[in-house]
C-alpha positions as semicolon CSV with decimal commas, in nm:
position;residue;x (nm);y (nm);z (nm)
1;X;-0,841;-2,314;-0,106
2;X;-1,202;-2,404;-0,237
3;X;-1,248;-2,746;-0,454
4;X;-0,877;-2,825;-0,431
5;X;-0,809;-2,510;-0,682
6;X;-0,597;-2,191;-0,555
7;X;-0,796;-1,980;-0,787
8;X;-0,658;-1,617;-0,776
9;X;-0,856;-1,350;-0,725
10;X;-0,823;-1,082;-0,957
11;X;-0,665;-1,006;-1,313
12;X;-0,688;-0,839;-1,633
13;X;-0,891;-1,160;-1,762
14;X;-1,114;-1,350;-1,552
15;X;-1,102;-1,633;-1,831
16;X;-0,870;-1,703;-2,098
17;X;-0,901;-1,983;-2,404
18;X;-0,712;-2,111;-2,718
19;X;-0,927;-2,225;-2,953
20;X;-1,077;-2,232;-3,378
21;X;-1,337;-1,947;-3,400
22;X;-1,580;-2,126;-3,685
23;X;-1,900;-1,989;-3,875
24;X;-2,212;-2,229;-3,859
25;X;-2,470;-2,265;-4,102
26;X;-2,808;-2,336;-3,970
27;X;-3,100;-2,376;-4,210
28;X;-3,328;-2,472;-3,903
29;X;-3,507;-2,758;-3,951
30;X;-3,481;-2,770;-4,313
31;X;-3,250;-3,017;-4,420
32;X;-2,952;-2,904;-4,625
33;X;-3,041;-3,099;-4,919
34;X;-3,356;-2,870;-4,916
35;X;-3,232;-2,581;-4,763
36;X;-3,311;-2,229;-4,959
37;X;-3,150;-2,036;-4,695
38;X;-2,962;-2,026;-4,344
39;X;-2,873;-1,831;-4,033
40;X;-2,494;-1,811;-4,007
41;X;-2,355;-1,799;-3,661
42;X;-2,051;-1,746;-3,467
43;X;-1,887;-2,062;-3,266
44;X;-1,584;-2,290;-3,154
45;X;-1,615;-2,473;-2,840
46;X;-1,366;-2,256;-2,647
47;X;-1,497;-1,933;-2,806
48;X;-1,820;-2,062;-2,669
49;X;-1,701;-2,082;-2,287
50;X;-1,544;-1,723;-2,343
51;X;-1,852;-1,553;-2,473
52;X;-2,077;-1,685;-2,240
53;X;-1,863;-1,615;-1,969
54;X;-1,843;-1,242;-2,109
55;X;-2,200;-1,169;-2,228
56;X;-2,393;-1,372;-1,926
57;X;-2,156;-1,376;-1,652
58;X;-2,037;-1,055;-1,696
59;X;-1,717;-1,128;-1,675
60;X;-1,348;-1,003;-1,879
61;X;-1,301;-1,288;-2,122
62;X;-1,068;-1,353;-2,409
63;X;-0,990;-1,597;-2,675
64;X;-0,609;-1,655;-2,819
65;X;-0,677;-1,756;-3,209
66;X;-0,663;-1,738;-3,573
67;X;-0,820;-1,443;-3,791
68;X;-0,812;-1,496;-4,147
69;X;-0,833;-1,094;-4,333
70;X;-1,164;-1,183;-4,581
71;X;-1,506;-1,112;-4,540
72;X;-1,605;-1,406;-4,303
73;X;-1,318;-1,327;-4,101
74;X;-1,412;-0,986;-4,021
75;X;-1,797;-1,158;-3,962
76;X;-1,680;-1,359;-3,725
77;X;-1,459;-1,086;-3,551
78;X;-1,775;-0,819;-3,548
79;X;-1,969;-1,098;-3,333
80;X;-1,647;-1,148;-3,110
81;X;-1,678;-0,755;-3,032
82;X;-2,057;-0,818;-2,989
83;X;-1,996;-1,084;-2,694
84;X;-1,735;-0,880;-2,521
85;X;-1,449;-1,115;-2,614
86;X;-1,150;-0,969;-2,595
87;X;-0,934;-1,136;-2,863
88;X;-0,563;-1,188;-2,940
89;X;-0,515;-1,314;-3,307
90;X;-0,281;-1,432;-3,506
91;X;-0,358;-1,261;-3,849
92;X;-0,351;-1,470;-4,174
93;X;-0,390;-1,337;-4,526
94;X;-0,676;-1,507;-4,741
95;X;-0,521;-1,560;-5,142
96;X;-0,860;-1,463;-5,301
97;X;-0,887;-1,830;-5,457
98;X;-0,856;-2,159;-5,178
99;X;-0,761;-1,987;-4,800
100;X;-0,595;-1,993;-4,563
101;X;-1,041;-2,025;-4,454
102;X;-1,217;-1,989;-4,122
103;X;-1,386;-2,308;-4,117
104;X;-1,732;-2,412;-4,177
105;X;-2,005;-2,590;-3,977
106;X;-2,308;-2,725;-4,132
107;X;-2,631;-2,827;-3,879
108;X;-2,957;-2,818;-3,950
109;X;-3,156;-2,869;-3,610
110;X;-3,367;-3,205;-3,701
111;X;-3,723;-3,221;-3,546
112;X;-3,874;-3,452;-3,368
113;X;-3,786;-3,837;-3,459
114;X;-3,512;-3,654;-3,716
115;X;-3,202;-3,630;-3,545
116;X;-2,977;-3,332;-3,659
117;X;-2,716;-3,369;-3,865
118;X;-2,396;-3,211;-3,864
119;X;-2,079;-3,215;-4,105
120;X;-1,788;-2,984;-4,164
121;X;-1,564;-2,811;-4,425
122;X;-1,229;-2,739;-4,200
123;X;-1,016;-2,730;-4,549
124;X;-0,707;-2,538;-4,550
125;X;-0,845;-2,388;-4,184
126;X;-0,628;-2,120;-4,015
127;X;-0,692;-2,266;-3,678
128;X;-0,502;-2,584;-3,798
129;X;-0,187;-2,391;-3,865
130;X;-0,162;-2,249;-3,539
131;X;0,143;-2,327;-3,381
132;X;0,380;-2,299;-3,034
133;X;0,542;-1,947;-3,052
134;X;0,212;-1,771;-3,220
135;X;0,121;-1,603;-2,918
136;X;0,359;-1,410;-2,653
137;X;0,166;-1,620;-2,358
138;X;0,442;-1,415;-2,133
139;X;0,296;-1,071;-2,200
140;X;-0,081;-1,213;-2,186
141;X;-0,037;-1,390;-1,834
142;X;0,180;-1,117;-1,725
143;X;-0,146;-0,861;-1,721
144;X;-0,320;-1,122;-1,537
145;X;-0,517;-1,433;-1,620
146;X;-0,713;-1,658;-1,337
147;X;-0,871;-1,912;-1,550
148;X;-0,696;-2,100;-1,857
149;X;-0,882;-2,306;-2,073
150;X;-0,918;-2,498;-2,446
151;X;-1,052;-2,861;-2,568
152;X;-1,028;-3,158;-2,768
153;X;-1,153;-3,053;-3,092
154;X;-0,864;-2,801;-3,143
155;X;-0,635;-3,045;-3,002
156;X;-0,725;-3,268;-3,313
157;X;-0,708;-3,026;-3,592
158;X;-0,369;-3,089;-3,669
159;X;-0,024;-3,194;-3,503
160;X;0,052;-2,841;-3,411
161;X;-0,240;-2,705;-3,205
162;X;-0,199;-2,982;-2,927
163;X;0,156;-2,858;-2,900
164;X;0,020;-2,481;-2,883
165;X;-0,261;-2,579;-2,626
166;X;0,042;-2,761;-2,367
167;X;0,225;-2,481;-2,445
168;X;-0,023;-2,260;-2,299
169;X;-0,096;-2,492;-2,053
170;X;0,237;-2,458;-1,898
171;X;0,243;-2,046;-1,926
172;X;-0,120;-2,066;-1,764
173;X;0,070;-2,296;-1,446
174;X;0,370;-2,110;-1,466
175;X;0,107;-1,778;-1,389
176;X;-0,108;-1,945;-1,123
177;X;-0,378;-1,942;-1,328
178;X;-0,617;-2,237;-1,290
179;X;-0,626;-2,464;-1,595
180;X;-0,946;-2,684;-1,781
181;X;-0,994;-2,909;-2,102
182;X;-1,296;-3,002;-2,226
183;X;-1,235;-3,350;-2,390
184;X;-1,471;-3,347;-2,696
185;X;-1,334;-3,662;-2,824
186;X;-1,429;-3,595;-3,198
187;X;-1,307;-3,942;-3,416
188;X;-1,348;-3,805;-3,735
189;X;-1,109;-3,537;-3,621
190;X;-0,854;-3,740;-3,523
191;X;-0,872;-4,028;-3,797
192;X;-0,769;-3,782;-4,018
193;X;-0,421;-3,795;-3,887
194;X;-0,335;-3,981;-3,597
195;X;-0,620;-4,191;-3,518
196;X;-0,697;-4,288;-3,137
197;X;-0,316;-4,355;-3,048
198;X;-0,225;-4,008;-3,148
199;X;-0,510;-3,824;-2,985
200;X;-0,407;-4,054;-2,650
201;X;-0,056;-3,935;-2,650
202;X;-0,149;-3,524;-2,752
203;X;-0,443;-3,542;-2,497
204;X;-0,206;-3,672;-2,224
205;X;0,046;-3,392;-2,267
206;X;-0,204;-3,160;-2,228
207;X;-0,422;-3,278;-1,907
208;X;-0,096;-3,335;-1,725
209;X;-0,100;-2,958;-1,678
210;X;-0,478;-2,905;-1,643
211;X;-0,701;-2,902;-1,281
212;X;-1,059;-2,896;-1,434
213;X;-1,151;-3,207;-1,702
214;X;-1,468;-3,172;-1,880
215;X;-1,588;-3,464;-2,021
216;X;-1,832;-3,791;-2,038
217;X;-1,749;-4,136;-2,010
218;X;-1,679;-4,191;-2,357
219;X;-1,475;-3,837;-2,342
220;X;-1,271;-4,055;-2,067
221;X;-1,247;-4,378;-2,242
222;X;-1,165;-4,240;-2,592
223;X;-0,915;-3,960;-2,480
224;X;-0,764;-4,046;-2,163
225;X;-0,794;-4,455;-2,253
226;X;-0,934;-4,486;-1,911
227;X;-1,149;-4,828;-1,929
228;X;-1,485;-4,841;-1,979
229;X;-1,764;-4,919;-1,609
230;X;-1,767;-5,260;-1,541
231;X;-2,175;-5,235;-1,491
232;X;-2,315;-5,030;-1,743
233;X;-2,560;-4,726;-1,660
234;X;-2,925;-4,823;-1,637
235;X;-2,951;-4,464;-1,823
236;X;-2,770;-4,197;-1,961
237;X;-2,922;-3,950;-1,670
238;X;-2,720;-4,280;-1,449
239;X;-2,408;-4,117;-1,325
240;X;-2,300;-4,464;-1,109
241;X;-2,081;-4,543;-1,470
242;X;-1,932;-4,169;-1,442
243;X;-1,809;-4,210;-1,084
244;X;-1,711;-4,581;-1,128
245;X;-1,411;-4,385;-1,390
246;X;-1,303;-4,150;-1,129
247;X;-1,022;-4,358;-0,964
248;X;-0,870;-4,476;-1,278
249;X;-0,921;-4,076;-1,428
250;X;-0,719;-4,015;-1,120
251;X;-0,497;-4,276;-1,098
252;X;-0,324;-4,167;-1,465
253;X;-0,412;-3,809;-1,423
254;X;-0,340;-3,740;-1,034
255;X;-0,309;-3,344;-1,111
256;X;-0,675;-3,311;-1,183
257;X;-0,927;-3,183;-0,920
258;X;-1,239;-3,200;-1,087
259;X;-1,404;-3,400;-1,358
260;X;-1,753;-3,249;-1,444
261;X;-2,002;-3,372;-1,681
262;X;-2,382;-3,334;-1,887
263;X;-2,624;-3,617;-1,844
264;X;-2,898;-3,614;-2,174
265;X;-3,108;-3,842;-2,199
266;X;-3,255;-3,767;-2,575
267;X;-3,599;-3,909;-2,608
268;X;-3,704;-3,665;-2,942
269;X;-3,473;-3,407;-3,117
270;X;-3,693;-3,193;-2,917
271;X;-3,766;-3,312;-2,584
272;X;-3,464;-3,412;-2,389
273;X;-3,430;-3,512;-1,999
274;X;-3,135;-3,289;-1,857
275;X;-2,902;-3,332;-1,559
276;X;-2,529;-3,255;-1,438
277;X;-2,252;-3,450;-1,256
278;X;-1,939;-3,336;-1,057
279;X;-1,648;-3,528;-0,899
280;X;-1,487;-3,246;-0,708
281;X;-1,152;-3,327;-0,526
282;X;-1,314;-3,637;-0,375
283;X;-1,684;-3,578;-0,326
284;X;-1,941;-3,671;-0,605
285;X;-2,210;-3,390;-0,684
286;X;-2,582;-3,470;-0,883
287;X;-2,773;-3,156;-1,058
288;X;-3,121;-3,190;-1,091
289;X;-3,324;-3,349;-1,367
290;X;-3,537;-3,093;-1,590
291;X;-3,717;-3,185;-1,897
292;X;-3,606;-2,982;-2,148
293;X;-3,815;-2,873;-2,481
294;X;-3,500;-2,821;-2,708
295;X;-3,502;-2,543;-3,019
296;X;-3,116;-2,591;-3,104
297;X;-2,929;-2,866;-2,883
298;X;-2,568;-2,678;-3,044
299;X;-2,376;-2,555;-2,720
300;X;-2,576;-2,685;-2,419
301;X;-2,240;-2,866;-2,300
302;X;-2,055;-2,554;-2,369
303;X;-2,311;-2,367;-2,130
304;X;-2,297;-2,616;-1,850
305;X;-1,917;-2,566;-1,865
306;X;-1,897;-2,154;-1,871
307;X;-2,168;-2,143;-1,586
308;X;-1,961;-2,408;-1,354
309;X;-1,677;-2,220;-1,390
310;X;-1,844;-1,914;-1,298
311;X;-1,918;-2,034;-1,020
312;X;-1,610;-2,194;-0,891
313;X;-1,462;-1,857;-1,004
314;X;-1,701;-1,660;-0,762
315;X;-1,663;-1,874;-0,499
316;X;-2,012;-2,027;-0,451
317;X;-2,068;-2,425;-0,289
318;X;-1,984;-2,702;-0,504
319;X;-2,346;-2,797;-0,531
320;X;-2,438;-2,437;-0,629
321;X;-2,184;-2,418;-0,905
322;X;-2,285;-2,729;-1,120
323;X;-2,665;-2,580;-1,035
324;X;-2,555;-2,235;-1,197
325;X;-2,344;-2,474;-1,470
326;X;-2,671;-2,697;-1,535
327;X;-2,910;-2,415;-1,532
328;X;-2,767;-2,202;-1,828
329;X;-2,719;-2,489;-2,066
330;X;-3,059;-2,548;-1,993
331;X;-3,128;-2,247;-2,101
332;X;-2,895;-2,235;-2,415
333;X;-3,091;-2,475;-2,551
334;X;-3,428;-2,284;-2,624
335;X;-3,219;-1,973;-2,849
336;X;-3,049;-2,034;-3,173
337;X;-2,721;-2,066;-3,218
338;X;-2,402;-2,178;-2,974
339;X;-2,360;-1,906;-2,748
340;X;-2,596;-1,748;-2,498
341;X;-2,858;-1,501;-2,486
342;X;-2,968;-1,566;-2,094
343;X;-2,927;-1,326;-1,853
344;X;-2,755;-1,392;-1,529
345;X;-3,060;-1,301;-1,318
346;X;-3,232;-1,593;-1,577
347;X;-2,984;-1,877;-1,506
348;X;-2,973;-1,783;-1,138
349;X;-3,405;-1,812;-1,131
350;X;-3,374;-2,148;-1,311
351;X;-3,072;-2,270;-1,078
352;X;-3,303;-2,166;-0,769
353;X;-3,610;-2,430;-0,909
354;X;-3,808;-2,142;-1,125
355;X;-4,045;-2,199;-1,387
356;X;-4,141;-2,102;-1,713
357;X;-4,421;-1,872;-1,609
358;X;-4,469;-1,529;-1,797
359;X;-4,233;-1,265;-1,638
360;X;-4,425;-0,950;-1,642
């Protein structure tokens, strides 16, 4: 047993999620108000973890969610294929007028002392309406999964996909498979219909079943209603505020191995000081610092997260796996878009202390 995990050892899927697939709109730098035109691309923060895991990692991943039959639907399902996702969906039928949609992101990438800004159209969204009983978790763990994992943001889409995620939860325990949850405490997701005290109680009935928490101390405060450090970090690369959680984390939560964590310290949209933190069944783990010149910030947590597991999957140290974690969100920042374009050989030269010289 390696970080408190029994992680098995083979199966059909190396790495299983639930999750909303979304489409983003990116007019670069251009604000929207401006914007004449925009890349679209491919996301959802479990999708994400899946296709990085898949394209990168090299790795069998797949993604349980909703496909809407429409044009965007079958856009978004071409650049599943293209990752090597291997997807089980529940199929909706568009009416040609207002949805069932696959829902929108809109980001433009800021510059400089701009910040980006983001906002959403997740009307009538297919992912919402996903529900316990969609998928036939029996038959998908029964080929095999070893790693089981979904997040916060689909948790607050509506009062049925928390239910579907502890549902899954429990198949994935039931399987052996090893379970995570990245927090992503999102409040305008949840004031929409619960507010904090619902996302509290449907976030607790999930990470009772789940070994891996992703999340920062906000993530911890605002999901788990852990309190807040009693001294407050000196800086956000300061992981003494992190660690000072850990006890009560695992006081409520005494299932959970691991709590893992980004550190950013933003000092322009495009220049941002980058580190990693692990607690990992008892001992505390520190990436190093890099300075980061960012082109699209979207998905750098999402990175860290699909290159720790990786590594906890393939059995390398502790302090190797949030290097390998650390190294490719690094690295996810400098391409457009949320999921990766790195090569493994890339994150494993950055994890090792490389440099941007010319590769030739």
């Amino acid at each position: 047993m390696k970080y408190g995990l029994n992680i098995p050892g083979a199966g059909a899927l190396d790495f299983l999620s639930v999750g909303a697939l979304i489409h983003r709109f990116d007019p670069g730098i251009i604000p929207f108000r401006k914007a004449t035109e925009c890349q679209i691309h491919v996301s959802g923060g479990e999708f994400n973890c899946a296709a990085n895991l898949s394209d990168c990692f090299r790795m069998n991943a797949g993604i349980a969610t909703a496909m809407v039959d429409y044009p965007i639907g079958d856009l978004i399902a071409e650049r599943v294929r293209a990752m090597g996702v291997k997807p089980f969906y529940k199929h909706f039928k568009h009416n040609g007028v207002n949805g069932p949609n696959m829902a929108a992101v809109y980001s433009d990438r800021g510059w400089g002392v701009r910040a980006p800004v983001v906002f959403y159209n997740r009307a009538n969204e297919a992912g919402a309406m996903l529900k316990p009983g969609d998928f036939d978790w029996k038959a998908i763990f029964g080929a095999g999964v070893r790693w089981f994992h979904s997040g916060g943001i689909f948790a607050a889409l509506s009062e049925t996909t928390g239910q579907l995620i502890a549902e899954g939860m429990q198949a994935a325990k039931a399987a052996g498979a090893v379970t995570s949850f990245d927090l992503n405490y999102r409040a305008k997701l949840w004031n929409i219909w619960g507010g904090p005290e619902r996302a509290l109680s449907v976030i607790s009935s999930i990470v009772k079943h789940v070994d891996v928490l992703v999340g920062n101390e906000e993530d911890l405060q605002m999901g788990l209603g852990v309190a807040g450090p009693e001294v407050a970090a000196k800086s956000k690369l300061d992981p003494t505020a992190f660690f000072g959680m850990i006890d009560k984390v695992i006081a409520k939560h005494p299932n959970v191995k691991i709590v893992a964590t980004t550190l950013r310290e933003v000092h322009s949209t495009n220049r941002h000081s980058w580190s990693a933190v692990a607690w990992i069944d008892g001992k505390t783990y520190l990436a190093p610092t890099a300075e980061l010149d960012v082109y699209d910030r979207v998905g750098g947590g999402d990175g860290f997260a699909s290159g720790f597991f990786y590594g906890m999957m393939t059995g390398e140290e502790p302090e190797q796996a949030i290097k390998l974690g650390w190294a490719h969100g690094a690295l996810i920042t400098t391409y457009p878009g949320d999921t990766t374009m790195a090569t493994l050989d890339q994150v494993k030269a950055f994890a090792r202390g490389g440099s941007a010289r010319i590769q030739r």
